[in-house]
C-alpha positions in Angstrom: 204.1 58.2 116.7 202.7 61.3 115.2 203.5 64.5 116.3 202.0 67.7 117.3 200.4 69.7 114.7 202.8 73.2 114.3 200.8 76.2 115.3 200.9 79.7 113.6 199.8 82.8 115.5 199.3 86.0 113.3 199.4 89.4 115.4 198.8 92.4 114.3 197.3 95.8 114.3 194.2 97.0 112.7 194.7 97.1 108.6 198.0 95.8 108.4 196.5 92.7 106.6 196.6 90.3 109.5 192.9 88.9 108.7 194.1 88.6 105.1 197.4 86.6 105.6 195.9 84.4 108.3 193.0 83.4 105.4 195.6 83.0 102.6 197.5 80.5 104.8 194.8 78.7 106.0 193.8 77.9 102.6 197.0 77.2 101.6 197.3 74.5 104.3 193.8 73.7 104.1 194.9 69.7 103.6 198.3 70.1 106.1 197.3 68.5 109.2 200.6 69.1 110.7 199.5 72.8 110.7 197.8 75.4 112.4 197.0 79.1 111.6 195.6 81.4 114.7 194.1 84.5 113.6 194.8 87.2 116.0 195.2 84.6 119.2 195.3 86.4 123.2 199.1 86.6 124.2 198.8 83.7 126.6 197.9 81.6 123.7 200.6 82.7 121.2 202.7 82.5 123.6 202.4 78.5 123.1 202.2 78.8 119.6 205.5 77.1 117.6 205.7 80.7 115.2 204.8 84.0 115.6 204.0 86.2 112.7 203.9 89.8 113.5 202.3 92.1 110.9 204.9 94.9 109.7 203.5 98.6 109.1 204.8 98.8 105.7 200.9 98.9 104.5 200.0 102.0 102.9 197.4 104.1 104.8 195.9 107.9 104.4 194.2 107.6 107.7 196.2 109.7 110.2 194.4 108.1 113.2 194.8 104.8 111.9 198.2 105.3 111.4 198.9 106.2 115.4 196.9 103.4 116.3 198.9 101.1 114.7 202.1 101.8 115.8 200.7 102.0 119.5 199.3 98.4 119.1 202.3 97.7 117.4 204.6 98.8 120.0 202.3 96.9 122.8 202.5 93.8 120.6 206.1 93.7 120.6 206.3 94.9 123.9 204.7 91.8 125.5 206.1 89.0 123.0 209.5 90.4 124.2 208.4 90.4 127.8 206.8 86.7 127.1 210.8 86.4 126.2 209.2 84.5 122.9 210.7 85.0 119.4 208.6 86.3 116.0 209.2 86.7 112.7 207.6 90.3 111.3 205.8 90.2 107.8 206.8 92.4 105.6 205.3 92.9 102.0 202.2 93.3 100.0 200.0 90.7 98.3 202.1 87.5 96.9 205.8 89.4 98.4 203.9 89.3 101.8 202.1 85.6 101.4 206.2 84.5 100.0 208.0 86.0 103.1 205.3 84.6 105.9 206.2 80.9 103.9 209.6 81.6 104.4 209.1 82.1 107.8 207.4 79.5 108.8 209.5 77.1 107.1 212.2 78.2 109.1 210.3 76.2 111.7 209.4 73.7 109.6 212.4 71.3 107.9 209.6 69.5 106.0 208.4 73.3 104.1 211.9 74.2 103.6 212.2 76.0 99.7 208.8 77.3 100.4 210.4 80.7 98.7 212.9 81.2 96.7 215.8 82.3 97.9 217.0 86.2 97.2 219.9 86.5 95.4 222.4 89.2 96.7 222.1 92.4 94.0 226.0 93.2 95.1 228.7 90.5 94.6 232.0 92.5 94.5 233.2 95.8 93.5 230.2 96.3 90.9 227.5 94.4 89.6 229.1 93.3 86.2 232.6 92.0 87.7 235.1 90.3 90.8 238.4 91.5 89.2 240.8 92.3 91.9 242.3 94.6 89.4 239.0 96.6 88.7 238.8 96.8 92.5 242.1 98.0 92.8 241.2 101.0 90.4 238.2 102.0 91.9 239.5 102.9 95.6 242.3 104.3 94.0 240.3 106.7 92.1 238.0 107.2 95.3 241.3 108.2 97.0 242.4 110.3 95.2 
């Protein structure tokens, strides 16, 4: 029995780098037959779609208009996919960051493309970077305190 092939939708507005990521990942899974990448699909059809990728506005731009534009498409985008009552992931990032978190998000989706990234380790682990001591914890919201 085989199954169905997973499908990936990639939304987004105008130069948030939708075109871009939906290239990289088809190329990336150029030999997967078990996957599918959509570039810029109708609602109705992403709607079907097994993952959703929403391009994040975190892209640089100088273009004032552009800008507006964006988050108005943006803001329709998620309008509708929360209307459509269907989960996404956004993509945030640029270049390799942006290519590592839409491969994490998809293997969410995915058990087989689990470890597709590698896992961020927390920058804070107890009361400061270098140490766990209960003692050194004690200290420091004493002296805060005080």
């Amino acid at each position: 029995m085989t199954s169905s092939p997973l499908t990936i939708a990639i939304l987004g507005a105008q130069g948030t780098g939708k075109t871009q990521l939906s290239a990289e990942l088809s190329a990336h899974f150029e030999n997967a037959k078990e996957l599918r990448v959509l570039d810029a699909p109708d609602l109705h059809r992403a709607n079907t779609c097994d993952v959703i990728l929403l391009m994040g506005l975190d892209l640089p731009t100088d273009d004032a208009t552009l800008h507006k534009q964006q988050n108005l498409v943006d803001a329709d985008l998620r309008g509708n996919l929360l209307a459509l009552n269907h989960s996404f992931h956004v993509v945030y990032g640029t270049g390799q960051q942006r290519f590592r978190n839409a491969l994490h998000s998809i293997s969410q989706h995915a058990p087989a493309l689990q470890n597709l990234r590698q896992e961020i380790a927390p920058r804070w682990t107890g009361p400061c970077e270098t140490c766990g001591d209960g003692d050194c914890e004690h200290r420091l919201f004493t002296q805060l305190l005080k």
